[in-house]
C-alpha positions, -999 to +999 in steps of 0.1 A: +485+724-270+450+735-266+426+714-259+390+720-270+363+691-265+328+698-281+297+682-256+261+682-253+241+654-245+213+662-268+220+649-306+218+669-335+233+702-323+260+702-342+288+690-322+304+669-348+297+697-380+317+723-354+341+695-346+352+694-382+345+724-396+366+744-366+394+720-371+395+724-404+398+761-406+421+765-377+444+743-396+443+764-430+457+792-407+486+774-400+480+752-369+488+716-362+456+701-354+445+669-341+410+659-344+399+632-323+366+614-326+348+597-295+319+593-308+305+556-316+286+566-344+322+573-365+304+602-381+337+624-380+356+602-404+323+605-425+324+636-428+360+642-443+355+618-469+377+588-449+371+555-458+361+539-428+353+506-439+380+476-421+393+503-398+421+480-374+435+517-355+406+537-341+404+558-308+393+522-292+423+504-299+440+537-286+420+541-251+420+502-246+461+504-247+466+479-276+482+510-298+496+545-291+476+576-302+507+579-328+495+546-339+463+560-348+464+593-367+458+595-401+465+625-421+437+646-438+451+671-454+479+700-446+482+706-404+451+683-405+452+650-383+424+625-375+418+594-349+389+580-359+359+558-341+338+530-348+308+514-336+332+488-314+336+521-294+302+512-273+316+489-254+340+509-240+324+518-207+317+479-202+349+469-214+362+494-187+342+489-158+359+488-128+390+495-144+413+524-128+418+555-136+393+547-165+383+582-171+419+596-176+423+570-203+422+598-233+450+622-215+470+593-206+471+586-246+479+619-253+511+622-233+540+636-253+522+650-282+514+683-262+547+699-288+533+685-319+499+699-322+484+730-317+452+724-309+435+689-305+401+690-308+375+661-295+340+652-312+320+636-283+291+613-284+258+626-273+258+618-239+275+618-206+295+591-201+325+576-196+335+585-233+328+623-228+342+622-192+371+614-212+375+634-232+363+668-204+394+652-181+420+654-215+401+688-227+416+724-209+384+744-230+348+729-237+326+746-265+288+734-258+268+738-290+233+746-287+208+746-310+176+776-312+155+753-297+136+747-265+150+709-256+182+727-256+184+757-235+160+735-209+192+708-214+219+735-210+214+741-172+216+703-165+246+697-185+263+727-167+258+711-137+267+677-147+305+697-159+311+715-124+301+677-109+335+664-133+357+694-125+350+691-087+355+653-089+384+650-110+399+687-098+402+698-128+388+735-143+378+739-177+365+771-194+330+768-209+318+787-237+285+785-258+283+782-290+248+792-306+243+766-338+217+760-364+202+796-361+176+806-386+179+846-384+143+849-399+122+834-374+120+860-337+119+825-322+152+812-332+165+848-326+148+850-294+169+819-284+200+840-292+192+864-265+181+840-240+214+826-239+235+857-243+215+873-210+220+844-190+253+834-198+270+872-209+306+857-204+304+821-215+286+827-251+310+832-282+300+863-303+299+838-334+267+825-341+265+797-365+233+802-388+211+771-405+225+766-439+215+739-459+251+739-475+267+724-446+245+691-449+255+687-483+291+694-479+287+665-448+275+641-477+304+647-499+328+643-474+339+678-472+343+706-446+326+738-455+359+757-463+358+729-495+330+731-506+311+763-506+333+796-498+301+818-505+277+805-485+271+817-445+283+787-430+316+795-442+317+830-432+305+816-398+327+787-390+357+811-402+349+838-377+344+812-347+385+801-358+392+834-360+376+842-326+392+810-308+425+819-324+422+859-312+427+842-277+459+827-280+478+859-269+457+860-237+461+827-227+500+827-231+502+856-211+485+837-182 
């Protein structure tokens, strides 16, 4: 099972969009995924049209121990499975304080499912925490999205940083790619971005670029990934070639 977690520490990048979008296209070509949010803000369920409302089996009843991950999933559609997250997920770093081995909690959880999914990929909140420590220790892969801004690239370094501080801690390597996200291709600015990233990090960007497109928003409100809602519009032609990308590495990384 491959295990992909999405982070950045700045909101509104589009971590959660990619989280569900990604996972819902690498399903519809035939893989068993697993979509986990740990995220407080819940906005995963949100956005695939679950009913959130008197949720007793969330990703907080899972990393607390009262229920198994198996527990937990819900079925979205096809090879599609969720764990949601609520707002009770905030208190997890308190609840967990001095607890041990608190930041293995997520891979711990995911013990035994390695033969049943594919790929299981992790929405994370925006921050670096406890919650996202969990899910980097459970992840193999992280995809950081960044947006064609200047908050972001001055955050990229730091959070970089802050990742190689978790592997070396917590001996464990993960392979970071970049992921440029709401890109508006008519502005040198936004474009500019691009390049920025792609010259400093040459091996860690994806060639995919996801574009602004004012169809993903909408398909968010309707509940719906992209691949649902609008097949004509960029973002679909975008988040499909990102699957498509992720999935052309699968016959490297078996032969490793």
């Amino acid at each position: 099972m491959r295990c992909i977690a999405l982070v950045n520490q700045k909101g509104g990048c589009g971590k959660t969009t990619t989280a569900i979008n990604l996972a819902s296209f690498l399903a519809e070509e035939g893989r068993q995924v697993l979509l986990i949010d740990l995220d407080p803000q819940g906005h995963t369920g949100l956005g695939l049209g679950i009913d959130t409302e008197d949720m007793k089996r969330t990703i907080y009843e899972v990393l607390s121990g009262e229920i198994t991950m198996t527990d937990a999933v819900r079925s979205v559609k096809g090879n599609l499975d969720l764990v949601l997250s609520d707002v009770v997920l905030s208190a997890f770093e308190q609840v967990m304080s001095g607890a041990p081995e608190r930041e293995f909690k997520l891979v711990q959880s995911l013990q035994g499912l390695e033969t049943r999914y594919d790929y299981c990929i992790i929405d994370s909140p925006p921050s670096v925490g406890l919650l996202t420590f969990n899910g980097l220790t459970a992840a193999s892969e992280v995809i950081i999205p960044v947006d064609s801004s200047y908050y972001s690239l001055h955050g990229l370094g730091k959070l970089l940083d802050t990742i190689q501080i978790i592997e070396e801690n917590a001996d464990h390597r993960l392979f970071i790619r970049i992921l440029a996200t709401n890109v508006d291709r008519r502005t040198n600015f936004s474009n500019g971005v691009v390049e920025t990233l792609r010259s400093h990090f040459p091996d860690r960007c994806f060639e995919t670029v996801i574009h602004n497109c004012t169809r993903l928003r909408e398909a968010a409100s309707y509940g719906k990934p992209i691949s649902e809602f609008d097949i004509h519009c960029n973002a679909f032609s975008d988040y499909r070639r990102l699957a498509h990308e992720i999935l052309r590495q699968e016959d490297s990384l078996d032969k490793k």
